[in-house]
C-alpha positions, 0 to 999 in steps of 0.5 A: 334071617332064619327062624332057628328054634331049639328044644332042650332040657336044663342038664342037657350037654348035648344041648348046651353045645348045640346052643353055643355052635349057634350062639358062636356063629352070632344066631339068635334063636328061640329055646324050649325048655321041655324039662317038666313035660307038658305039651310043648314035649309032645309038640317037640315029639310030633314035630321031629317024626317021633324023636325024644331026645334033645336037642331038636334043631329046626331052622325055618320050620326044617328037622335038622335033628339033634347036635350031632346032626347040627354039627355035621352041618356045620362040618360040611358047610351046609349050616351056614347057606340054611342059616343065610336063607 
């Protein structure tokens, strides 16, 4: 199974959408709350080429990007094969 890892905020929209693309496709995944800050945001930026919005998707260690990207994956049919892998 894929390793999926999301970094969010609390009042984040785009972020509970992402979250429930995956939650309805029964994925499990680890979520960062990046709400206060901290190192982990700066982890998130690091990690994503300099991205500071969220979410920020990554599924085995790959930057899929934001929900918009996560959903455009899903559309076309790739999500699932990344996820199977």
């Amino acid at each position: 199974m894929s390793k999926v890892e999301i970094y969010t905020k609390f009042t984040c929209g785009f972020c509970f959408r992402a979250k429930a693309l995956l939650e309805n496709k029964n994925v499990s995944f680890e979520e960062t709350d990046i709400s206060m800050g901290g190192s982990k945001r700066e982890e998130m930026i690091q990690r994503s080429g300099g991205r500071m919005t969220v979410p920020q998707i990554f599924i085995n260690e790959r930057h899929i990007g934001g929900s918009d990207d996560l959903a455009a994956l899903d559309r076309s049919g790739e999500l699932d094969a990344l996820l199977a892998s």
